[in-house]
Structures are given as structure tokens and as C-alpha cells.
N, C-alpha and C positions, 0 to 999 in steps of 0.2 A: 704570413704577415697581413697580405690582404685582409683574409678571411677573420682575422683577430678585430684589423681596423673597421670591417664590416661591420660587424659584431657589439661595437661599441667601446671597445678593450682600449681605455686612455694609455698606449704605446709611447712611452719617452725616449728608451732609448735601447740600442739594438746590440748585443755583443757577437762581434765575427769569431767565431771561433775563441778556444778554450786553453789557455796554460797554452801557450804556442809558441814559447822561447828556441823550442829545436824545431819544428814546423807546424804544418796544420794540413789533412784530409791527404796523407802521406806523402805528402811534398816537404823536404829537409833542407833548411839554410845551407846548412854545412855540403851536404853533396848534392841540391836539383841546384842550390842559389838562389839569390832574393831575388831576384828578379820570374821567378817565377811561385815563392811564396806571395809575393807584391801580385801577382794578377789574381790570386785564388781571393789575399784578401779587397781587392777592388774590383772583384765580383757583386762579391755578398756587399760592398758600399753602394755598388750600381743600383742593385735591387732595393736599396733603403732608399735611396736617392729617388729613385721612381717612382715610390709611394709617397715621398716627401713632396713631391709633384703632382700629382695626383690628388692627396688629399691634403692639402695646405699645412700642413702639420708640420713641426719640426721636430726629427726624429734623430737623438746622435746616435753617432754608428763607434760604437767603443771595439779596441783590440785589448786582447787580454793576455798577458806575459805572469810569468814566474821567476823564482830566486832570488829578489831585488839583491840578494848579499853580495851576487856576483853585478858588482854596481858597476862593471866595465862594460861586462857583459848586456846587463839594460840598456846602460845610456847605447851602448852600441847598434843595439835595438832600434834607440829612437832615432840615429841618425840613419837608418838602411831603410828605415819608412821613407824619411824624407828623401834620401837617394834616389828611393822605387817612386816616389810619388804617391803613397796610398795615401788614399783619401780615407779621413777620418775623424773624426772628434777628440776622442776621450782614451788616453794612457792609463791601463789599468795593470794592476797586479798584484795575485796575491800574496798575502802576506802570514805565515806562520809563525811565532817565536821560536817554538822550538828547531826551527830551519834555516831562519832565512834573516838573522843576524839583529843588528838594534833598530830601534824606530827613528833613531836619528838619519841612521843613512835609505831608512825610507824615503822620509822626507827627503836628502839627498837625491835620490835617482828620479824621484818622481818630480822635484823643481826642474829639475835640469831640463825630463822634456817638456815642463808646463813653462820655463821662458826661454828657452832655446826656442822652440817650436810650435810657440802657442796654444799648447793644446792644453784642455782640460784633465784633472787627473785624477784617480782614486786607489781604494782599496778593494777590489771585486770580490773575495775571499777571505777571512780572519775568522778563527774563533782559539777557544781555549778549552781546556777538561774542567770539571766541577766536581770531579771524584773518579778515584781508581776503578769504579765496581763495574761491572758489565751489566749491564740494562734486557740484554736479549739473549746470549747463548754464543752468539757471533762476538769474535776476540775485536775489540776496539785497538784506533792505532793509538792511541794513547792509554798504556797499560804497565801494571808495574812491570819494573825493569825494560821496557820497552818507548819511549819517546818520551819518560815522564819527567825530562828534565824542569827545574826549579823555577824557570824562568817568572812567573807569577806563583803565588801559592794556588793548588790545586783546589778549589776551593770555588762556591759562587763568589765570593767576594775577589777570589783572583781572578775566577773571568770578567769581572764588571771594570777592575783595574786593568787589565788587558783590553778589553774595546775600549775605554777610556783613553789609553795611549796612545792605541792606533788610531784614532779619531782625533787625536790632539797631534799625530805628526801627519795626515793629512791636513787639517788644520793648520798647521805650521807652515803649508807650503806659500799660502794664501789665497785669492780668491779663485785661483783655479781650482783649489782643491777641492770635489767636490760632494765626495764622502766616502762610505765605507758599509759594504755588505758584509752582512755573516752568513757566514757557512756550517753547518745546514740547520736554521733556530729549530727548527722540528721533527728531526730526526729522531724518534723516539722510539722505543721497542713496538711491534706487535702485541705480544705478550708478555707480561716481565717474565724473566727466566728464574726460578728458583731454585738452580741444580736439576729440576724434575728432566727426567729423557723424555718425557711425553710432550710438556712443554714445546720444549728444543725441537721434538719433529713435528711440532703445532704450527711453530713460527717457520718450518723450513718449507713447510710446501705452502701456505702463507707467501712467505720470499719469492716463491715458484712460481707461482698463479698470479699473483696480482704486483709482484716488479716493484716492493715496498724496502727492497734490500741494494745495496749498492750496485748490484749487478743480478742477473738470471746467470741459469747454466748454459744459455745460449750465445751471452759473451765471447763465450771461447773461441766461436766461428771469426769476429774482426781483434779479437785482443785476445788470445790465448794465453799470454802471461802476466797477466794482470787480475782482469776483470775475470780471466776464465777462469784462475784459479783461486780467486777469493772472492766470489760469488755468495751470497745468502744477505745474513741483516747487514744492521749499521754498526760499522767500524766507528761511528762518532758518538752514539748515543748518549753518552758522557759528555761529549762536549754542547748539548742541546741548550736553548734557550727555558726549557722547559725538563721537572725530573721528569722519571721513567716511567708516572702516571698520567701524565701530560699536562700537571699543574705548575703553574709558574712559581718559581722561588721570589721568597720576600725577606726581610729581616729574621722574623723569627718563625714563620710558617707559610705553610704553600697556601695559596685558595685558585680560582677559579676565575 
């Protein structure tokens, strides 16, 4: 962080840790208790806090949660912070359609802790598919018969209505609310894949060398079931801000 604010890097704001609903940096609600997820994350606030001192700057320190659907489960989130006392700004969470239920009880979990608890709130995560097709060789998580449920049409036009909504029940919440990332605008292939095998082992050591794919094969040493085993491109490439040659969609053609 220093070395960013040195640098000249306009720093706003800081997220502790990632999707942290069951823990963070192998510390678990359920069996270490919060009271010791509360110190790991009023660590990483300390250290924000100490550059906010140092360089006069205001810097919020956001936490980041998942599944708003389990809307017990959040709000209960938000009151074990204030229990532990972490210190923090901003209630984030992401937000998927096809998972994690309607944008109304978005809105829902995320007021609760923006006037419950004063805090500022958002969306850290959201996107949507733009097409079934795979963009690089590596199977996407949205694939037919595989996550492609209806929720918007598949379509650029249903992810424009999909950030739209999500942006409207952050919106909704009101001025806490204070917006909404997508995940990931530029994840795009390598190489497009064509069926060719040559391709495919183009973009795999590609993935290897330069860490352009959701995961290396090195993964496997701190997450062996996950990352270690679905290591290579991007599983989202379909859902990018951008098609599979890295031009932006428009109405009736892509340009530059």
C-alpha cells in the first residue's frame, strides 16, 4: 500500500479480504469464532488506518461477503462485526443472479447493514454471460446445460439489463449505497480457440508462463480443490465486457 501511495496511485479504497462469509486466511466463523476472524480483519484495517495517518488521505477499508440469498446469514454477518468491533467502512457483496436470489433482497441485506450500522454498502462482484460459446479452450462457468439458467437473456443486451438492475437495487438502498463492480470486464481469451489442438496448447502454456488464466498449476500447493484442479484460461470469457477479440459491443457492431 505504501509503496502504491508512494508511487502516486489515487488509493480510495481498500478491500480486507475476499468472499469471507465462512472465514478469511484459514480462520473459520463456525469453528476458530469471530472473535478471532475480527482480529485477522482489524489487522488489515490497522494498516489502512496507518497510512490514512500518514498520508492524510481518506482511505475506506471495505469487507467483502457472499450469498446475500442467505439474507440471515448476512445480516448476521453484519451484526458479529459490530459485536467483534471491526473496524471498517464499506459492506460489500457479491452478487450473481444465477446464485444468489432477487435484487430486491439485495437491496434488503445490504440496507439493513447501511442503517443498522452506518455503513456504506455495495456490490464488489456482478456480471452476466453474453453467449454460450467458449472464447479460449477452457470450459466457462456458464455453459450450456451448465449455470445457464434464464435469469436475463444470454445476450449483450441481457447483461446491460443485468448491471442495470444491480445498479438500481444498490441504488435503491440510498445514499449509502455506493455502487457496483464487475467481475471480470476483461477477461478475454489469449487466443480465440477454434477447435484447433494447437491453439488450445498455445493458450495452455500461455496460462502457465504468464498467470493470464484463473489459476497456474501451482495452485494446488494452498487450494488443491479448486484452483488446483481448474487451473488454465478463463471460465468467464463470455461473460467479459468486451467479445473474444477485445472489441467492445455496441448496437449493431463492435469497434475499438
Amino acid at each position: 500500500m505504501k509503496e502504491l501511495l508512494d508511487s502516486g496511485v489515487d488509493v480510495g479504497m481498500v478491500q480486507v479480504g475476499n468472499e469471507t462469509t465462512q472465514g478469511i486466511c484459514g480462520v473459520y466463523g463456525n469453528s476458530d469464532g469471530w472473535d478471532k476472524m475480527a482480529e485477522i480483519f482489524n489487522a488489515g484495517s490497522s494498516a489502512i488506518r496507518q497510512l490514512e495517518t500518514e498520508t492524510r488521505k481518506e482511505i475506506l477499508v471495505a469487507l467483502h461477503f457472499t450469498n446475500p440469498e442467505k439474507t440471515a446469514t448476512i445480516k448476521g454477518i453484519a451484526d458479529k462485526l459490530d459485536a467483534n468491533n471491526v473496524d471498517y467502512d464499506v459492506f460489500a457483496t457479491s452478487y450473481y443472479p444465477i446464485w444468489h436470489g432477487t435484487t430486491e433482497n439485495l437491496t434488503e441485506v445490504l440496507r439493513y447493514a447501511a442503517e443498522k450500522y452506518n455503513k456504506k454498502v455495495m456490490v464488489a462482484e456482478t456480471s452476466w454471460a453474453t453467449t454460450l460459446e467458449d472464447g479460449d479452450g477452457h470450459d466457462n462457468t456458464v455453459r450450456a446445460g451448465t449455470n445457464d439458467t434464464q435469469v436475463y437473456p444470454i445476450s449483450v443486451q441481457g447483461q446491460a439489463n443485468e448491471i442495470r438492475s444491480v445498479i438500481q437495487a444498490v441504488a435503491d438502498v440510498g445514499a449509502s449505497g455506493i455502487g457496483v463492480m464487475y467481475w471480470e470486464p476483461a477477461w478475454i481469451p489469449v487466443q480465440i480457440y477454434n477447435g484447433d489442438a494447437q491453439v488450445l496448447a498455445s493458450n495452455k502454456e500461455k496460462w502457465e508462463q504468464y498467470g493470464s488464466g484463473w489459476a497456474s498449476s501451482f495452485s494446488a500447493g494452498y487450494d488443491p480443490d479448486d484452483a488446483g484442479k481448474w487451473f488454465g484460461g478463463s471460465a468467464v470469457d463470455n461473460q467479459a465486457l468486451f467479445g473474444f477479440d477485445g472489441l467492445l459491443f455496441t448496437a449493431n457492431r463492435r469497434e475499438m
